[in-house]
N, C-alpha and C positions, 0 to 999 in steps of 0.2 A: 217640119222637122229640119233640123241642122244637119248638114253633109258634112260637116266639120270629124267628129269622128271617126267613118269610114275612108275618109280621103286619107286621112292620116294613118289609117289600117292598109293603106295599098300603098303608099306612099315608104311606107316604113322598110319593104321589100322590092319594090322597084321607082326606076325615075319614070315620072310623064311628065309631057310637055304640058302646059296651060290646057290648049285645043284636045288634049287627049283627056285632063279630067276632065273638061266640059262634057266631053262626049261620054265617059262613064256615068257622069254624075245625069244626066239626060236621059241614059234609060233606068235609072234607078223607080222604084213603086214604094212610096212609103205607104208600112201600115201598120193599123195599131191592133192588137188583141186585148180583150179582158182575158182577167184568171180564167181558165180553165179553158178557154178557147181554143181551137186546134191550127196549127200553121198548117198541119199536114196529121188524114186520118190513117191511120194502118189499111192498105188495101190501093188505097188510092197513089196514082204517079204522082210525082213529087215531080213539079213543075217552076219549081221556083229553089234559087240560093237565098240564103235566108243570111242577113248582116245582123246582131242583136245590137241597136242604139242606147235601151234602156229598157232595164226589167231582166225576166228568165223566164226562159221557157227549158223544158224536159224533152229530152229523146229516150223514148222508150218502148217496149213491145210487149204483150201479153203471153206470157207462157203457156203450155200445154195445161196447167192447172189454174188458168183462169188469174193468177199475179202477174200483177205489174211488176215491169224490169227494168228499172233505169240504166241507161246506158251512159246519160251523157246530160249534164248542164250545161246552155250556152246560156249567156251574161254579157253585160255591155261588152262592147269588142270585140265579140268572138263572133263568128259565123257557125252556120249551122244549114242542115241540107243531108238527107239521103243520096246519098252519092252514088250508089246502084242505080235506084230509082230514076234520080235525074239524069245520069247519063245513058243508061238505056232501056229508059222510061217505059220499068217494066214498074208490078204494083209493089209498093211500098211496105218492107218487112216491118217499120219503125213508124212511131206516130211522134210530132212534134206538137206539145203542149204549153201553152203560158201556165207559168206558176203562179206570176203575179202580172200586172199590167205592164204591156212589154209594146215599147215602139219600135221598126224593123223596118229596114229595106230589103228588098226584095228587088231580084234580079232572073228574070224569066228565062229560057233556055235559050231561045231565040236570040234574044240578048246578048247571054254568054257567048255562045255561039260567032257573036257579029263582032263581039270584044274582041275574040282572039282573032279573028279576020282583019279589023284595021288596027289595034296595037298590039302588036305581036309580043310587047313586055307581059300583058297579062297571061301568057302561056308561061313566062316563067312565075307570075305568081300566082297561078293553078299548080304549077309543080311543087311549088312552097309550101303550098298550103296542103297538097293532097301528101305529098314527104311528112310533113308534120305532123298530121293527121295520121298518117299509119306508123308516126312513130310512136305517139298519142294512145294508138291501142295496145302498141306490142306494149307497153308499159305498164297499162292497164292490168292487160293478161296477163303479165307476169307479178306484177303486187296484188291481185287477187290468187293467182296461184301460194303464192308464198310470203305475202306479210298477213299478221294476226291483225283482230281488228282493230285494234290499239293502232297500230302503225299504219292501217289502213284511213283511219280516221284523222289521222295528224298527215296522211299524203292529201287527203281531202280538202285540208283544211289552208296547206300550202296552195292549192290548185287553185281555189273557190276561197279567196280570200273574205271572208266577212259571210259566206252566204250560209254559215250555220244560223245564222242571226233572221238570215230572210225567209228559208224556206222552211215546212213542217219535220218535224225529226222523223216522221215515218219517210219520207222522201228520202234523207240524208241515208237514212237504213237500206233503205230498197239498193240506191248508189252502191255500199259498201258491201249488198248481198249478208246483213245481218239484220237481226230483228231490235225493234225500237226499242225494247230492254235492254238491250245488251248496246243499244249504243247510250241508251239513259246512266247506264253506269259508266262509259266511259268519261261522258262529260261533268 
């Protein structure tokens, strides 16, 4: 697999020297899942940051009544990771699933860990990214509190450029907490 798109996902937010992506690019783990394969099961510590190179995987949980709850699609460029879990690798509320055949890097704690110890830019692009990331929810939480699903669907579709096309529309449903009728009529 090419380092060529993650380099350019860390790059985009902070400078490194040459010796500094070597050394990132050096503890990287690529790996590939088929559909339906798990990065991470609900239960289990999430021991790994997870880079998406190509494909998607689902971050989700199982409710009280036995559904699935999407939280969250990562797709090329995005990263992905229980972030409780992994930084204090208690067990995992969230299960990470490939949707379709997803190639990834993967970055171990330990890892992380030794990042922010010899280049200290990567603490600022954990802060970027963990800022982002909870701004990512409050927005969330709030267009589910109060857009219809009409509008919900068209935020969807800005976020997730093309991925109405890739994944199942019950999936897309689950996303917008409507049922796959009522997003059939939308579309």
């Amino acid at each position: 697999m090419n380092t060529d798109l993650i380099v350019s996902n860390i790059l985009n937010k902070i400078r490194l020297g040459d010796s500094e992506i070597d050394l990132f690019v050096s503890l990287l783990e690529p790996v590939r899942v088929r559909k339906k394969e798990y990065l991470l099961r609900q239960g289990d510590i999430c021991r790994y940051d997870y880079f998406i190179d190509s494909g998607c995987v689902k971050v989700c949980y199982t409710d009280e009544k036995g559904l699935e709850r999407i939280v969250k699609f990562a797709i090329e460029d995005w990263w992905v990771v229980d972030l409780d879990s992994f930084l204090n690798l208690t067990p995992s509320f969230y299960y990470i699933q490939a949707v379709e055949e997803t190639a990834a890097f993967r970055l171990g704690r330990s890892n992380y860990d030794l990042l922010h110890q010899r280049i200290p830019a990567f603490e600022k692009f954990s802060n970027i990214r963990w800022q982002s990331g909870f701004i990512a929810i409050q927005q969330r939480v709030g267009q589910n509190l109060s857009l219809t699903a009409e509008e919900k669907y068209r935020q969807f579709k800005i976020k997730y450029p093309g991925l109405e096309l890739r994944v199942p529309q019950k999936l897309i449903a689950s996303y917008l907490g409507i049922t796959p009728e009522v997003l059939s009529g939308l579309r």
